[in-house]
VEXDREN-2710 file (C-alpha; in Angstrom, 1 decimal):
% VEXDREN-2710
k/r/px/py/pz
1/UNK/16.3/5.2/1.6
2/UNK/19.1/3.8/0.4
3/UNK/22.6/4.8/-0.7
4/UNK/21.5/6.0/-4.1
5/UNK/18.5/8.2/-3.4
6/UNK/18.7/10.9/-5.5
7/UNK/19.8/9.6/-8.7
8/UNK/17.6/9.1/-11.4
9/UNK/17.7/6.1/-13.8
10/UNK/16.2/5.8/-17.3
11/UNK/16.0/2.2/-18.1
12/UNK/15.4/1.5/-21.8
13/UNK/16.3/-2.4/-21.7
14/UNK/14.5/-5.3/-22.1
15/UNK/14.3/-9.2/-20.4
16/UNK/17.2/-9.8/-18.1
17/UNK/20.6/-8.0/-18.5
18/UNK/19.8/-4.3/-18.3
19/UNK/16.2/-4.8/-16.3
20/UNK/17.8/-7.2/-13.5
21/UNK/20.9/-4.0/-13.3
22/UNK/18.5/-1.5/-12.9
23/UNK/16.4/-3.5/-10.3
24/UNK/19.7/-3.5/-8.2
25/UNK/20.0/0.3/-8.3
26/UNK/16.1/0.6/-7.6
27/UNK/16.9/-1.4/-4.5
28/UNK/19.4/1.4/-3.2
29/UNK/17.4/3.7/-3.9
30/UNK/17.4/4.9/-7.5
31/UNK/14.6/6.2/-8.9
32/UNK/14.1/4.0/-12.1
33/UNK/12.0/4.8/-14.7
34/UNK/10.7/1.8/-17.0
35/UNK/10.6/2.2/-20.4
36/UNK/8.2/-0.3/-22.9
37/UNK/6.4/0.0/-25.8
38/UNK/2.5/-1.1/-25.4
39/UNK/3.5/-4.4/-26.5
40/UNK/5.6/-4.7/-23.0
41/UNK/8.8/-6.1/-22.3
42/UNK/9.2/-9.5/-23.6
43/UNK/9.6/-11.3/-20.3
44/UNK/6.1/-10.0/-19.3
45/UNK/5.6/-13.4/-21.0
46/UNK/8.0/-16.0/-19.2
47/UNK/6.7/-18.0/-16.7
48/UNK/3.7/-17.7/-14.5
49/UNK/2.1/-14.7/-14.4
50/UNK/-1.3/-12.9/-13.6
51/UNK/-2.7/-10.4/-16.0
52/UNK/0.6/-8.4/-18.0
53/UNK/2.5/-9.4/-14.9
54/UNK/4.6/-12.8/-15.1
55/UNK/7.5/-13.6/-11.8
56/UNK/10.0/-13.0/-13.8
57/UNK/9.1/-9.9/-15.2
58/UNK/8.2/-8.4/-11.4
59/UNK/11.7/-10.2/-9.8
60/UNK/14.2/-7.5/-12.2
61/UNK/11.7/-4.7/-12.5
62/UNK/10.8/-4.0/-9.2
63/UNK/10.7/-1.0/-7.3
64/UNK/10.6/1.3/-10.7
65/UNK/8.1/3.4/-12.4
66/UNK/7.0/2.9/-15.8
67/UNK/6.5/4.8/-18.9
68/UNK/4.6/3.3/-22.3
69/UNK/6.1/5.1/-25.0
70/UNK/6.4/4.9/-28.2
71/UNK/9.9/5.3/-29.8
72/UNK/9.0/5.7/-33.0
73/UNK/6.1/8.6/-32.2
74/UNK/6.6/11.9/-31.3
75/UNK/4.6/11.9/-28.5
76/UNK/6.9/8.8/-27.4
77/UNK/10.0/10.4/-28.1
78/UNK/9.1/13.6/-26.1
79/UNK/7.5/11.6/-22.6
80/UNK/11.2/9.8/-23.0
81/UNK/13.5/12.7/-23.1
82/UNK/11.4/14.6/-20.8
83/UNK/12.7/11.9/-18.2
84/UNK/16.5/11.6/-20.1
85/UNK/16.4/15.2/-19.1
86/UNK/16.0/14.6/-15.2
87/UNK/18.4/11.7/-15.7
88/UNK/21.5/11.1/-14.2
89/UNK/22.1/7.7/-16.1
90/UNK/20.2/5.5/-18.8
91/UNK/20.7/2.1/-19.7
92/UNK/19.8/0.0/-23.0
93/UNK/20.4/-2.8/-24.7
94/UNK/19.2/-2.5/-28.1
95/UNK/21.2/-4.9/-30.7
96/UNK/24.5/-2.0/-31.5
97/UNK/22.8/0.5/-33.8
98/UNK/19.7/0.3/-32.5
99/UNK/19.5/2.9/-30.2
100/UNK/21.3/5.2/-32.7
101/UNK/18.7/4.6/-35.3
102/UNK/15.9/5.5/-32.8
103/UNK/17.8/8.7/-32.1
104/UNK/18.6/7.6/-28.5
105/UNK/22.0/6.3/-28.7
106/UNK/25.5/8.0/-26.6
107/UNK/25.9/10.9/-28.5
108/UNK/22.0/12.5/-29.2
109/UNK/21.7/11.9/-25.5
110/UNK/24.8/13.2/-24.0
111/UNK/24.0/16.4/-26.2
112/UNK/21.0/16.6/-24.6
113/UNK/22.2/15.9/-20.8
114/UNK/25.5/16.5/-20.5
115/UNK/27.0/14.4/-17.8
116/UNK/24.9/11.4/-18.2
117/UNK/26.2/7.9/-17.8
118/UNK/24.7/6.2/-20.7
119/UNK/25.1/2.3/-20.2
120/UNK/25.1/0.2/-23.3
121/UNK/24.6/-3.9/-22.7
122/UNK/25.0/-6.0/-25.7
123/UNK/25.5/-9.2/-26.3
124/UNK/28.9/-10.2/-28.0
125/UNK/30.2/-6.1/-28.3
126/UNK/29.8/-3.6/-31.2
127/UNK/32.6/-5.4/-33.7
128/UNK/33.7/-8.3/-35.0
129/UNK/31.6/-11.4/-36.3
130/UNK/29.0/-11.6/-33.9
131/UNK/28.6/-8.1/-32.8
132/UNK/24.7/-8.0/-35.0
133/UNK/23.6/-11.2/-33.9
134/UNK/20.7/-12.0/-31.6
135/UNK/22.0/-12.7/-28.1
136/UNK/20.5/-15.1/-25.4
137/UNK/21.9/-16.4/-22.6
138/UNK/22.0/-20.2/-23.6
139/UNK/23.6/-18.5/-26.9
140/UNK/26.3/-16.9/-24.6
141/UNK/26.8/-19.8/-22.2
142/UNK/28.0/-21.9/-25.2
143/UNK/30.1/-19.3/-27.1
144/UNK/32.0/-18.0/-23.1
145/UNK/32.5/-21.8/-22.7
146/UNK/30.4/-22.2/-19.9
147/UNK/28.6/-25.2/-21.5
148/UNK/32.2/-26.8/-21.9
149/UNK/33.3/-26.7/-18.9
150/UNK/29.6/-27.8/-17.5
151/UNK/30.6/-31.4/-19.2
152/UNK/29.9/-34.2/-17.0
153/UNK/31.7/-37.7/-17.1
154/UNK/30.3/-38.4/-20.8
155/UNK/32.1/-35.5/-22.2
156/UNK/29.0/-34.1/-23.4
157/UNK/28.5/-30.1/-22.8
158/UNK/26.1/-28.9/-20.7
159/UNK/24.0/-25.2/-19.6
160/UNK/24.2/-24.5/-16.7
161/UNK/20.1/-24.3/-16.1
162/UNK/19.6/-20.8/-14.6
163/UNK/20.4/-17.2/-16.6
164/UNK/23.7/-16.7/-15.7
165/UNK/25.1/-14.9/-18.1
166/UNK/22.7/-12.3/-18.6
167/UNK/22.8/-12.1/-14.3
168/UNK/26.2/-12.0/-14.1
169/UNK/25.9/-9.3/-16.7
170/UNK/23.6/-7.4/-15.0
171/UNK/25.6/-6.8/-12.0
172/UNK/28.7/-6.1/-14.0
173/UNK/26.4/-3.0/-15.6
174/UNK/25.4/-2.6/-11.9
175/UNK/29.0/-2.1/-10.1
176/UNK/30.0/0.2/-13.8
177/UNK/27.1/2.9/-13.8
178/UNK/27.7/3.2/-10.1
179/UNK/31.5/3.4/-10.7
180/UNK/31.0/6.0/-13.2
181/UNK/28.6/7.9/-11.5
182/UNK/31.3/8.3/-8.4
183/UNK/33.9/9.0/-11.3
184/UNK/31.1/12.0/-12.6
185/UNK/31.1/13.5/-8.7
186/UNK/34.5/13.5/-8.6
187/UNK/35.3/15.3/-12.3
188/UNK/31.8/16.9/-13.5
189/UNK/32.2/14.5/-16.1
190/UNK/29.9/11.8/-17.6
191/UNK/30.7/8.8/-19.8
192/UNK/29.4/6.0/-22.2
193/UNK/29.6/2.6/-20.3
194/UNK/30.0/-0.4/-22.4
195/UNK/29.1/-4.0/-21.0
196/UNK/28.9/-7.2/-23.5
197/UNK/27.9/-10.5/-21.9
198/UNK/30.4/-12.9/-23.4
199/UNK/33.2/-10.2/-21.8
200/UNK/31.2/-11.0/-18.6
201/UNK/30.8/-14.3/-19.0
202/UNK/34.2/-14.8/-20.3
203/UNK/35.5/-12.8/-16.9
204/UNK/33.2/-14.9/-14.7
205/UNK/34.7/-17.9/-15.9
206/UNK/37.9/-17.6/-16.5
207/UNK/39.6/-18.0/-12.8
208/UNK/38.6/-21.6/-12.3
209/UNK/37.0/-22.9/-15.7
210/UNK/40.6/-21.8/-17.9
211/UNK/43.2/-22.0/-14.9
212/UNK/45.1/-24.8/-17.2
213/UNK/45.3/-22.0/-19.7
214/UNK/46.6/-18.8/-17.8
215/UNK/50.5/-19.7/-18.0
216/UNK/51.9/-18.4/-21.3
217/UNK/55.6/-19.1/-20.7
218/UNK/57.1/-22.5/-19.2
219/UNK/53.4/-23.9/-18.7
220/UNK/53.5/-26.2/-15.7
221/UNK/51.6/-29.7/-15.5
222/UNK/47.9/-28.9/-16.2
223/UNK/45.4/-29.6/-13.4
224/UNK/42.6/-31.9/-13.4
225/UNK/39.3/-29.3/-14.3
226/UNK/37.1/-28.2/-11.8
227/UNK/34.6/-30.1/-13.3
228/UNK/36.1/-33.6/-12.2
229/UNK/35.6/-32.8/-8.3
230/UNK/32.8/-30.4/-8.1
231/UNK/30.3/-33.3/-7.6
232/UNK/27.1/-34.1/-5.1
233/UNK/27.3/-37.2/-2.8
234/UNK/24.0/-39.2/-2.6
235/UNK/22.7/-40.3/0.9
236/UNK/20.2/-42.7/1.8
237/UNK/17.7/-40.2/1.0
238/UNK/19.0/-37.2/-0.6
239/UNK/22.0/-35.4/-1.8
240/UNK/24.6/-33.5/0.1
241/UNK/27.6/-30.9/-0.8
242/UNK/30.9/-32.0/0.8
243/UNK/34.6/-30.4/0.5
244/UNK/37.8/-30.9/2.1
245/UNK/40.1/-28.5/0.5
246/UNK/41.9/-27.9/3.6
247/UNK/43.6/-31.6/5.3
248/UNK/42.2/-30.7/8.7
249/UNK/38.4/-30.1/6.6
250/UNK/39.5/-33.8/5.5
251/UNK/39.6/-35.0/8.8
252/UNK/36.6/-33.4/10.0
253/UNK/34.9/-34.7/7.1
254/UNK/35.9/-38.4/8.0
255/UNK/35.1/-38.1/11.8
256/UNK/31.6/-36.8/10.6
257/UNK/30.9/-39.7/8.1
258/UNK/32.8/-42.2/10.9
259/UNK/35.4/-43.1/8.3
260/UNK/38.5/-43.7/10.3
261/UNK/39.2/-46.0/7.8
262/UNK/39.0/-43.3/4.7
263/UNK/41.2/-41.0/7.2
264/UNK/43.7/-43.5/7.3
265/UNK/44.3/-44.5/3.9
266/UNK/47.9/-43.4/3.0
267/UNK/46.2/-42.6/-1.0
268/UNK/44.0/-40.1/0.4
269/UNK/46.6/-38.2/2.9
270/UNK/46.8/-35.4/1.0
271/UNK/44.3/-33.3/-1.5
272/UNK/47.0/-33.9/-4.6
273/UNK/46.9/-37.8/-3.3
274/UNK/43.3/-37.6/-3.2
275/UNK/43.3/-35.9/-7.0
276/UNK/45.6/-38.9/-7.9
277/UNK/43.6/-41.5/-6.5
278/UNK/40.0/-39.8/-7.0
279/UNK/38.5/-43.1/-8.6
280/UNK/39.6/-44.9/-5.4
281/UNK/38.6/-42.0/-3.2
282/UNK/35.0/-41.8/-5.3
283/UNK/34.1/-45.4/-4.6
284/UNK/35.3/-45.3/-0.8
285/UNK/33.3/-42.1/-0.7
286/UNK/30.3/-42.8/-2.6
287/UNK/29.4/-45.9/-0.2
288/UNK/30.2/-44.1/3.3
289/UNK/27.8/-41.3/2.4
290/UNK/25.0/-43.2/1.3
291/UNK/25.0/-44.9/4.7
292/UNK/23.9/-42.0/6.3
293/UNK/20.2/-39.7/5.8
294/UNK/20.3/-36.4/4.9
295/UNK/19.6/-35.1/7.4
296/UNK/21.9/-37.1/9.8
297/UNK/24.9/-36.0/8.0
298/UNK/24.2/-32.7/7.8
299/UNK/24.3/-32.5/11.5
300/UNK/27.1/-34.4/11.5
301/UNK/29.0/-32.0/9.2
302/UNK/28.4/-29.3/11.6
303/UNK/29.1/-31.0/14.6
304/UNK/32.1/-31.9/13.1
305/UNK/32.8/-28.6/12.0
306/UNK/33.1/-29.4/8.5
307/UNK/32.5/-28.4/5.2
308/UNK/29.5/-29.4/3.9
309/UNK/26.2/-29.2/3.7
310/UNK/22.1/-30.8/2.5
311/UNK/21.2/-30.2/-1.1
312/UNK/17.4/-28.0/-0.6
313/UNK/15.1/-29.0/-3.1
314/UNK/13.3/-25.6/-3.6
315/UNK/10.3/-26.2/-1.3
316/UNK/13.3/-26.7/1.2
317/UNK/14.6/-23.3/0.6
318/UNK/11.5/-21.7/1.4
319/UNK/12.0/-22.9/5.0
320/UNK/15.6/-23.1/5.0
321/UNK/17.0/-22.4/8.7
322/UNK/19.8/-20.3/7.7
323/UNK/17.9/-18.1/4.5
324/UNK/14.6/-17.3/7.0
325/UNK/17.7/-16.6/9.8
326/UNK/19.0/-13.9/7.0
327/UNK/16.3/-12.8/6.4
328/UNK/16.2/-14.0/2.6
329/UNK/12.7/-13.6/1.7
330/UNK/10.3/-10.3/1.0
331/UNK/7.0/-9.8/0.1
332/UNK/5.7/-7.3/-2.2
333/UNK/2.1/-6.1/-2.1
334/UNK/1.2/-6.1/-5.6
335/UNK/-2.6/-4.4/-5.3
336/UNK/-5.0/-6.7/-7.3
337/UNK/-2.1/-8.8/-7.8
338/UNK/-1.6/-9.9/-4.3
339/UNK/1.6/-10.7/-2.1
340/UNK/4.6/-11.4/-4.2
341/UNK/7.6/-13.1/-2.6
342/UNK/11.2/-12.3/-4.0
343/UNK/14.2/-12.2/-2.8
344/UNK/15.7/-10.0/-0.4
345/UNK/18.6/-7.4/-1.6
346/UNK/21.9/-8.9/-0.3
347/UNK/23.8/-6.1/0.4
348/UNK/23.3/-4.5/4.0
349/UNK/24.4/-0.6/4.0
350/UNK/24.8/0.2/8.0
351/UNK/24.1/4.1/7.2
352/UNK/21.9/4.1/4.4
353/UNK/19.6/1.1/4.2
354/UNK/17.8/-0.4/1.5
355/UNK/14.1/-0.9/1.8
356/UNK/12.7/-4.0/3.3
357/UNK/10.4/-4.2/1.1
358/UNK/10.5/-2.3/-2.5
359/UNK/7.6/-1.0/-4.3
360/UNK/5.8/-3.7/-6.9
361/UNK/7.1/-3.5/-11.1
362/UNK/5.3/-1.2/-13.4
363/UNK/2.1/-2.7/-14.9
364/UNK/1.7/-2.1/-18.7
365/UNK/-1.8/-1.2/-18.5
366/UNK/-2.5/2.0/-16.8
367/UNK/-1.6/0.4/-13.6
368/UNK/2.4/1.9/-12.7
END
């Protein structure tokens, strides 16, 4: 099942960037071999986990089969390329020169299997300053400028708590390999795919987080940053999401908090008069919402037809009306491990569909 059954993936990366890509591609229906070393991937590690299996580790290595090999053995190196042989694209993200030095990088390979896509992930590219240094995603977050434009009112910078860097990395190796796999049905040819994660990151960013920084000639006025509106509103009991970009999401907005009053106000007639007057607009705000529950405003909001919405905590999303709607949720069975619960793959192919329900992550110990 799937829109990519048929094509066979050698994945060769470790912890986020290149697993959490090759998941994707397992989900529409690649078959994806895992390979580790008996140590194990790293993130076998991170979080909670039962046995050699952790969440994280299972959530961007699932549906593949695994392979313990030894790189530097023989034996290793011959179960590997017996698979690089079947392949029609391979993925690693060794530090550059890694791979190379292993005898696995572009050019040993493409020798080997001509027509491959060989995908290389790295962290900061293969030149320049920080091309041999040891790449993380807090570690990219700050150099991409992600933690700058996370500053709140104090100024100070801030990560934005989840790996987003290495994901958004991930599915920028994701959309490439299958790019150049259509580019290899269309010419015969294969091709070496370079992703870094500050290029990602940096791409990710940029529309919103350097808009004051895109005009080169005849710069206009900057803008206030993102970062100065994208805020939560407190209730009574909670938090919610609001936004009024549009004037008649404004008046929606005030209807559903019963703010004639706000709708009124001849500062707030307008989103640049509401950017001009947003300590004003903050404190008129700040005390209409926290009149209200949670819960009443979200209703409200809809009713209203406006934008907003509650803030889940994440036993909320569990039971979230819209995410169990969707769909949102699977569960794995894992044999001795049990049920695992991830989350469902978002894209919906009407002709070939993606499995409900993928098979469970490679175990390291004679369990794949």
């Amino acid at each position: 099942m799937g829109p990519l059954k048929g094509f066979r993936i050698v994945d060769m990366s470790q912890v986020i960037s290149g697993p959490f890509a090759t998941a994707w591609l397992a989900d529409q229906g690649a078959d994806v071999v895992k390979v580790e070393d008996a140590r194990g991937d790293p993130s076998r590690l991170i979080g909670p986990r039962k046995d050699d299996m952790s969440a994280l580790y299972f959530a961007v290595n699932r549906g593949k089969r695994g392979l313990v090999a030894d790189l530097k053995s023989e034996e290793g190196r011959a179960a590997v390329w017996a698979e690089i042989e079947q392949a029609d694209a391979l993925v690693q993200n060794f530090r550059p020169g890694v791979a190379e030095r292993l005898g696995f990088g572009y050019a040993a390979v493409a020798a080997r299997r001509p027509g491959i896509v060989y995908c290389s992930i790295s962290g900061f590219g293969t030149t320049g300053p920080r091309a041999a240094a040891r790449a993380y995603d807090a570690i990219v977050q700050a150099v991409a400028g992600f933690a700058a434009c996370q500053a709140g009112p104090s100024g100070e910078p801030e990560l934005v708590r989840s790996y987003v860097c290495d994901k958004v990395t991930a599915l920028v190796a994701t959309q490439a390999i299958t790019a150049a796999l259509l580019s290899r049905e269309r010419t015969g040819r294969g091709q070496h795919v370079e992703v870094n994660m500050l290029d990602a990151g940096l791409a990710f960013l940029w529309p919103e987080g350097m808009w004051n920084d895109a005009f080169l000639d005849d710069p206009p006025a900057p803008a206030p940053e993102v970062s100065t509106t994208y805020r939560l509103w407190r209730t009574r009991d909670g938090h919610v999401s609001l936004s009024a970009l549009q004037q008649v999401e404004f008046e929606a907005m005030c209807r559903a908090l019963d703010a004639p009053d706000i709708a009124a106000d001849p500062r707030f007639a307008s989103a640049s008069l509401r950017m001009a007057h947003r300590l004003e607009y903050r404190a008129a705000m700040e005390a209409r919402v926290a009149s209200w529950t949670t819960a009443e405003l979200d209703a409200r909001l809809a009713r209203e037809d406006a934008a907003g919405g509650r803030v889940n905590s994440r036993e909320d999303l569990l039971d979230d009306p819209q995410v169990l709607e969707n769909g949102g949720f699977i569960e794995i069975d894992a044999a001795d491990l049990g049920r695992v619960r991830g989350a469902r793959h978002p894209a919906r192919f009407s002709e070939t569909p993606v499995s409900p329900r993928p098979h469970p992550a490679p175990r390291l110990r004679s369990k794949s």
